[in-house]
C-alpha positions in Angstrom: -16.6 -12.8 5.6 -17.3 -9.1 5.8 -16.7 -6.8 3.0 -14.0 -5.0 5.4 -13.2 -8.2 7.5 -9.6 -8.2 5.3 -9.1 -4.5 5.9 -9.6 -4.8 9.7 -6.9 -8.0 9.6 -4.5 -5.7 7.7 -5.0 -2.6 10.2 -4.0 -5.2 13.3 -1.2 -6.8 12.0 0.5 -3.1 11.0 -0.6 -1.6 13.7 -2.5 0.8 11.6 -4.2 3.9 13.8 -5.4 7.2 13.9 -4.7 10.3 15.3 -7.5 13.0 16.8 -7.3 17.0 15.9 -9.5 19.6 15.2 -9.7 22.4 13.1 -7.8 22.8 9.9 -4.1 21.9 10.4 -1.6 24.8 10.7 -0.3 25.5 7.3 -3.1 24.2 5.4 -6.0 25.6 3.9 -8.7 23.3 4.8 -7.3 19.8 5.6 -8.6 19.1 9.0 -6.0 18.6 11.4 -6.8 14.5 12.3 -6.3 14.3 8.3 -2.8 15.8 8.1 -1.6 14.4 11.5 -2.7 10.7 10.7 -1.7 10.9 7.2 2.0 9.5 7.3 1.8 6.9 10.0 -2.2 5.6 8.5 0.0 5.2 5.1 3.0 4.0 6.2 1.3 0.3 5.5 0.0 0.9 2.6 3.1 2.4 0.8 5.7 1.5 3.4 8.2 3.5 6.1 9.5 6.6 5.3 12.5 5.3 3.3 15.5 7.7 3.5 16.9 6.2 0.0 16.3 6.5 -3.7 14.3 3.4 -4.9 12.4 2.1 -7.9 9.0 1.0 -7.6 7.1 -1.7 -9.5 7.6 0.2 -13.0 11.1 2.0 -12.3 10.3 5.2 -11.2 12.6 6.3 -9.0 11.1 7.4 -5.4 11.9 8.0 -1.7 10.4 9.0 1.3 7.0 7.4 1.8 6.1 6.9 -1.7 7.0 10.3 -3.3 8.1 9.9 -6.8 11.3 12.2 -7.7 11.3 10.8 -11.2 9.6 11.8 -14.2 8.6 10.4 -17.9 11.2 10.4 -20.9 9.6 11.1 -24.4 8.0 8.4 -26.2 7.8 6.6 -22.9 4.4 4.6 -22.6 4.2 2.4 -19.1 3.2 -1.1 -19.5 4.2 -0.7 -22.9 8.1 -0.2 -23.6 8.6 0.9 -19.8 7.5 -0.6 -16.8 6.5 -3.6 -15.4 6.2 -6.6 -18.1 8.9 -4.7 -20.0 13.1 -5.0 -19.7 13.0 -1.1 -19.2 12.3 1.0 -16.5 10.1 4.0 -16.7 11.2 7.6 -15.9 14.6 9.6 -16.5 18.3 8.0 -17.0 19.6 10.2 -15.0 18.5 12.1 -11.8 15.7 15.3 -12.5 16.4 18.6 -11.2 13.9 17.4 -8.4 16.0 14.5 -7.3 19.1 17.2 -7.8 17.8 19.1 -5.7 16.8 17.3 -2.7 19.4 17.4 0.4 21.0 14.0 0.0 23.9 13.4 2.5 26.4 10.3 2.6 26.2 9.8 -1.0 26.1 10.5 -5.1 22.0 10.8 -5.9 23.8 10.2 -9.4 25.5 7.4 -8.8 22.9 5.7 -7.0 20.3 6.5 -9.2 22.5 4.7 -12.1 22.7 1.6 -9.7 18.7 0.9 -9.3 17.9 2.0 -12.5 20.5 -0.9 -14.0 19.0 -2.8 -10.9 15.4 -2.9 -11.6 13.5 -5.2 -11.7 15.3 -7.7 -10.0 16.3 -4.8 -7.1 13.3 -2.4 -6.0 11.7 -0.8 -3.2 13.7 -1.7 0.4 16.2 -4.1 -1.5 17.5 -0.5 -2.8 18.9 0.4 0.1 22.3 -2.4 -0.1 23.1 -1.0 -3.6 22.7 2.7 -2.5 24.5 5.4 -0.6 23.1 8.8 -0.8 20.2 9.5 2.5 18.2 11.8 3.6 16.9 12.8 6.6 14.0 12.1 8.7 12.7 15.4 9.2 13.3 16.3 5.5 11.0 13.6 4.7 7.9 14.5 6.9 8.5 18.3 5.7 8.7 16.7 2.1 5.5 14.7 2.6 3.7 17.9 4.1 4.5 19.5 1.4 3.3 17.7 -0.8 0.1 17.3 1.0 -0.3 21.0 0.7 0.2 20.6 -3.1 -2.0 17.7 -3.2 -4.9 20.3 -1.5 -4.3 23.1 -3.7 -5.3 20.7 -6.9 -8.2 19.1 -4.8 -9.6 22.9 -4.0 -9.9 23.3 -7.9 -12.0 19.9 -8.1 -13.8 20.2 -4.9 -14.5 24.1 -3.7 -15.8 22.9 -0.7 -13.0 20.3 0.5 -12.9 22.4 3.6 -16.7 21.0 4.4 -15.9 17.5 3.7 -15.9 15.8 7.2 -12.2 14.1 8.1 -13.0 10.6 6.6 -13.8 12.3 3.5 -10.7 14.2 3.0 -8.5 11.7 3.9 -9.8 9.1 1.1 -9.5 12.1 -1.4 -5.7 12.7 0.0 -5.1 8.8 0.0 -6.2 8.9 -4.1 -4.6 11.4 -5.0 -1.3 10.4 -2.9 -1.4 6.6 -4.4 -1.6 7.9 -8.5 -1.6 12.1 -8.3 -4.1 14.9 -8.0 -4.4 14.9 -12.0 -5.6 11.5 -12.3 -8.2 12.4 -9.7 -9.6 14.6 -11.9 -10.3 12.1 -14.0 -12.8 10.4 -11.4 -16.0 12.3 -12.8 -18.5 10.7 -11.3 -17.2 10.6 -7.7 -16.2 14.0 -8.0 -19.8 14.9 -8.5 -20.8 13.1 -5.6 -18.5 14.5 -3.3 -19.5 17.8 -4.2 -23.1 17.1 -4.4 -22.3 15.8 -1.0 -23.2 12.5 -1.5 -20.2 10.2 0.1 -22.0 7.0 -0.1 -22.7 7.3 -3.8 -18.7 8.8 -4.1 -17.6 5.7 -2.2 -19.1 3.4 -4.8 -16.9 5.6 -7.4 -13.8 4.9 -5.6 -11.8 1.9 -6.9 -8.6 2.8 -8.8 -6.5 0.5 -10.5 -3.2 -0.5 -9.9 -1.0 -3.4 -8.2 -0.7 -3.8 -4.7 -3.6 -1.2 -3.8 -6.6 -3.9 -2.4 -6.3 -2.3 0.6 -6.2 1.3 0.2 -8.9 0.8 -2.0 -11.0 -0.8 0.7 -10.1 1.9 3.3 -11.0 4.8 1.0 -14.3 3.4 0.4 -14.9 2.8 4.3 -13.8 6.4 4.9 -16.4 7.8 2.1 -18.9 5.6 3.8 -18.4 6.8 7.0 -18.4 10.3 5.8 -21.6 9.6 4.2 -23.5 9.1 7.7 -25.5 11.5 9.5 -24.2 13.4 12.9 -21.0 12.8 12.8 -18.1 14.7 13.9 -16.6 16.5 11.0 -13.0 16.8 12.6 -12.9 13.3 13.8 -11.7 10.7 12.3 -13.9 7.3 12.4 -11.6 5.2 9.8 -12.5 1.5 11.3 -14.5 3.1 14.3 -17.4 3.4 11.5 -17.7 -0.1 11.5 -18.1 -1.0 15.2 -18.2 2.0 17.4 -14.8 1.2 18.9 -12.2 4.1 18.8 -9.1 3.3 17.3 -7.3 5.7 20.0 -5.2 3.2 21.6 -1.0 3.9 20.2 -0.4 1.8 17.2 -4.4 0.4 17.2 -3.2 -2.7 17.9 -5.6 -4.2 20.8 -8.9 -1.9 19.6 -8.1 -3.0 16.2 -8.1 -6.3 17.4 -11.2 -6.5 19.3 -12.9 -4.6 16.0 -12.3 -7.8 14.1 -14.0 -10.0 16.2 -16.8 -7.8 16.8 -17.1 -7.3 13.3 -16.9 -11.1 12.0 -19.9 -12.2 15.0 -21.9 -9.1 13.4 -21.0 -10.5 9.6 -21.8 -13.6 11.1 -25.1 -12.7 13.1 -26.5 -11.0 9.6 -25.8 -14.1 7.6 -28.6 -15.5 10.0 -32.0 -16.2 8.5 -35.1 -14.6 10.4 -36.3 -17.6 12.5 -32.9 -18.4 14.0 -32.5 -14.4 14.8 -36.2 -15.3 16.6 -34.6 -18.7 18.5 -31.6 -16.9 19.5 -33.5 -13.7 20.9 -36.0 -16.0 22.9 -32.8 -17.9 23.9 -30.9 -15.1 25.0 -34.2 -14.3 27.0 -34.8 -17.0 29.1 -31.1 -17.4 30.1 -30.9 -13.6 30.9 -34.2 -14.4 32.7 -32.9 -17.4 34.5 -29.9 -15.6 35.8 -31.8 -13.0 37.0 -33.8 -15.3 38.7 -31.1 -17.1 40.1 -29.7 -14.3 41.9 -33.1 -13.3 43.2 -33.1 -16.4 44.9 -30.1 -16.1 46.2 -30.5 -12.8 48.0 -34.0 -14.2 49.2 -32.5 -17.2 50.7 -30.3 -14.8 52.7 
């Protein structure tokens, strides 16, 4: 199988697309516009809908929306350690922060719900949240709560990267997708693919990628695509290739369901056809000739006879 065969699989069955823009999105300072209108709906499957509820994730942090933590650490805290998962205690705060406080939570006590998952966890978390809790917010407050934290996520990304604004679409949406899945501060700690990015070498910053964590194969593998694609030469800066770097098919279709589709096919015969050693390349090239030929032939004949 292809390095990205999995990736492509993943994209079809959730529908996983992008959207087109150009110019830096309104609001912004220099995310491109396809970055900031994709960004929810591209990570949707990899950190799952915009959930209207308080919920603990793997290690007890309370979060909501699509994957926006509202928690934060208690003193002498260590995940993995005495919090988290492989421990009987959650991480974060025992009761909510002046984050969570603040949010506009209708239907319900953010207190009271928090208390539930918290006790909950880890036999309750993520969606399973949502029977044991009351408090909601709404839609629009989430996508204006994920904007803005978009626009916070840039503002610590300018610091590391004067030039994000330069960096074509692919590019800045694998920086946004790192920093979304563990924080702008721990992308600071990526050095060496910080250098590259700013050295303007994507292929080498797409080799620098990986982070570690559970459940994050596949962001992992569609950051590193996005660098690569950003590393190649001519392209669009504004437009987003995302799986259209590995085929030449457009992902433009709603949801990316049948180009998506027709990308893993394509991409498993070309997997397939580079697996081939030299001589059978040779066979099947003279192959594909004379049956090309013959056809052509054929119809020659045809018309002649008439």
């Amino acid at each position: 199988m292809g390095e990205y065969d999995a990736l492509v699989a993943f994209a079809h069955k959730f529908g996983q697309s992008v959207v087109q823009g150009s110019g830096v999105a309104p609001g912004f300072q220099a995310t491109r516009a396809s970055v900031v209108d994709t960004f929810i709906p591209w990570s949707g499957p990899f950190e799952g809908p915009l959930l209207p509820y308080p919920y603990t994730d793997v290690d007890g942090w309370v979060t909501t929306g699509t994957g926006q933590m509202i928690d934060a650490g208690a003193s002498g805290q260590q995940k993995g350690v005495n919090c988290g998962k492989g421990t009987s205690a959650p991480c974060g705060q025992a009761t909510p922060t002046a984050k969570a406080l603040s949010l506009p939570w209708t239907g319900g006590s953010i207190a009271t719900d928090w208390a539930a998952i918290k006790a909950a966890w880890p036999g309750v978390q993520s969606t399973a949240c949502a029977g044991i809790t009351s408090a909601r917010l709404s839609k629009d407050f989430l996508v204006s709560m994920a904007m803005d934290q978009m626009k916070a996520n840039e503002r610590d990304v300018l610091k590391l990267v004067p030039g994000f604004a330069q960096v074509p679409a692919d590019g800045q949406l694998a920086l946004h997708s790192m920093m979304w899945s563990m924080g702008s501060g721990a992308l600071a700690t990526f050095k060496n693919l910080l250098s590259a990015v700013n050295s303007g070498d994507y292929a080498t910053a797409a080799a620098q990628s990986h982070m570690h964590g559970d459940g994050i194969d596949m962001r992992n593998l569609a950051n590193k695509l996005l660098l690569t694609n950003a590393s190649k030469p001519g392209i669009d800066p504004d437009h987003l290739y995302y799986l259209e770097g590995l085929t030449g098919l457009a992902m433009s279709l709603p949801g990316g369901g049948p180009a998506v589709a027709v990308m893993n096919v394509s991409s498993s015969m070309m997997t397939k056809w580079s697996a081939l050693p030299t001589w059978q390349k040779a066979l099947l090239g003279i192959g594909a000739v004379v049956v090309v030929g013959g056809a052509i032939y054929g119809v020659v004949a045809i018309v002649t006879d008439d």
